[in-house]
C-alpha positions as CSV (number, residue, x, y, z in Angstrom):
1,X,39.4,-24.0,9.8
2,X,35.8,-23.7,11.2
3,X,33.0,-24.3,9.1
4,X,29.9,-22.1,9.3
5,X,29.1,-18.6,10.1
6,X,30.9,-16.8,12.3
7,X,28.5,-14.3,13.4
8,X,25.4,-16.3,14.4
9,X,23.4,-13.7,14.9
10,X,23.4,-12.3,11.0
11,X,22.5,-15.6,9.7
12,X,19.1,-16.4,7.8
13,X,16.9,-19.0,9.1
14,X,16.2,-21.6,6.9
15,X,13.0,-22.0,4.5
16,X,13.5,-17.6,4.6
17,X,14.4,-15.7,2.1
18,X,17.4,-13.6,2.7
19,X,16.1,-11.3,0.1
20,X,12.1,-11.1,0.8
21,X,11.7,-7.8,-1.9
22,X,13.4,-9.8,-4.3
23,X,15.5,-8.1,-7.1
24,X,15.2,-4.4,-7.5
25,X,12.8,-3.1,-10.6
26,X,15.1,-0.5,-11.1
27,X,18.1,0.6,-10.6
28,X,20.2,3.7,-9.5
29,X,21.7,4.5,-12.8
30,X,18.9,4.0,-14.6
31,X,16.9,6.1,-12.7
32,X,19.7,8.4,-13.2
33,X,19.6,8.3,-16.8
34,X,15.6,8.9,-16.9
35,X,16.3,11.8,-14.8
36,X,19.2,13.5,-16.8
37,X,17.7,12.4,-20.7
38,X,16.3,15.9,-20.6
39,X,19.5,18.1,-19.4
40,X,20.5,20.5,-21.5
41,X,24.6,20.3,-22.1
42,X,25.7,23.0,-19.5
43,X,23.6,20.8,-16.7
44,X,25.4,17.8,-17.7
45,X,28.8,19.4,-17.6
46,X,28.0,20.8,-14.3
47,X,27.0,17.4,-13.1
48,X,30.1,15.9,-14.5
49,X,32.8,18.3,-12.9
50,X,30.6,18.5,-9.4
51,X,32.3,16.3,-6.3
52,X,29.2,16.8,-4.7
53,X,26.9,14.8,-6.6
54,X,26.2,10.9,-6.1
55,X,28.1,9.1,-8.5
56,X,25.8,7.7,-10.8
57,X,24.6,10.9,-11.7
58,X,28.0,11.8,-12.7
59,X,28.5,8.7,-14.3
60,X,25.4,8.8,-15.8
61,X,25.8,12.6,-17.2
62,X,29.2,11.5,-18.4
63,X,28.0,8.6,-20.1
64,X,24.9,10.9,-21.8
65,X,27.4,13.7,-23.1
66,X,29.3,10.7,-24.9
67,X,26.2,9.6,-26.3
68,X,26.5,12.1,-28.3
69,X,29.4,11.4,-29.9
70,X,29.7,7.6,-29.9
71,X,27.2,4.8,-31.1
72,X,28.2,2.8,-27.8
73,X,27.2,5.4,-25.8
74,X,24.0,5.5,-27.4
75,X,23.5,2.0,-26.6
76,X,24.0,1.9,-23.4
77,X,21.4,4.6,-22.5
78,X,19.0,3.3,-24.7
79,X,19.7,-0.4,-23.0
80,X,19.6,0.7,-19.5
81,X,16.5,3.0,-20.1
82,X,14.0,1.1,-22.2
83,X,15.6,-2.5,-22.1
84,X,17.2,-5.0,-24.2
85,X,15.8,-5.4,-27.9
86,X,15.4,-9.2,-27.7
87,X,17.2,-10.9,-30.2
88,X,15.8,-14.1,-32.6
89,X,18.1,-16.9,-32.9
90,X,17.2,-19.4,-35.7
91,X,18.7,-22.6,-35.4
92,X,18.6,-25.1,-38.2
93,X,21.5,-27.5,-39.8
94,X,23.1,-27.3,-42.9
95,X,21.7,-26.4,-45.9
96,X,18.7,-25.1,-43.6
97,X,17.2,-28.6,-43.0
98,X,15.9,-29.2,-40.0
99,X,18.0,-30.2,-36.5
100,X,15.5,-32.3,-34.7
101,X,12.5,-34.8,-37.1
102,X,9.4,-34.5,-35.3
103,X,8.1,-37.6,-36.8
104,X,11.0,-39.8,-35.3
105,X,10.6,-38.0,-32.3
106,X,6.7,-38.5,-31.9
107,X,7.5,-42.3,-32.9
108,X,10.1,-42.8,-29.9
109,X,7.8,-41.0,-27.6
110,X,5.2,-43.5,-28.2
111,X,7.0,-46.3,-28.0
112,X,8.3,-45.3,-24.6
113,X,4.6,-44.8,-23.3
114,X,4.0,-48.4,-24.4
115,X,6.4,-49.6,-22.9
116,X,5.6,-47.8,-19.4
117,X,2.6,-49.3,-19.9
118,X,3.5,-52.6,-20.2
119,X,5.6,-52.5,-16.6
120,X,2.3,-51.3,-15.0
């Protein structure tokens, strides 16, 4: 089997990016939920049943309609519109001691910087 691209000509040169705008801000469903937050019901419907619409309006209509009924819903509008709440993690061991002694560790660094010394 050949290695390699087959169509030459669609290949990136090297040291280029093959995606120079980098990853999109935003994205179409997003900007579809911004857009449709402020539909009233009937709108969303209409968006729903139309086969003329792009589909992440539909999806996103659909989607917005549920958030009405269901706490998942909710989330995902909220999510996609404003972001991720970031979440704390707090790691310790048991009893809550600590996982890592800073002493021990500021004692092994040191002795490793004397010794890298002491090769010099």
């Amino acid at each position: 089997m050949a290695r390699g691209n087959p169509h030459p000509s669609y290949s990136i040169p090297k040291g280029v990016s093959g995606n120079p705008g980098g990853r999109p801000k935003s994205r179409r469903i997003t900007e579809a939920y911004n857009r449709l937050l402020s539909k009233p019901k009937g709108e969303l419907l209409r968006i729903v049943r139309s086969r003329t619409m792009p589909m992440e309006e539909i999806l996103a209509a659909e989607t917005i309609l549920r958030a009405r009924r269901e706490t998942r819903a909710v989330i995902e509008v909220t999510d996609r519109v404003q972001g991720k709440e970031p979440q704390a993690h707090e790691l310790g061991g048991t009893e809550g001691e600590r996982l890592v002694d800073e002493d021990k560790v500021a004692t092994r660094v040191a002795q490793l910087m004397l010794k890298a010394r002491a090769r010099k």
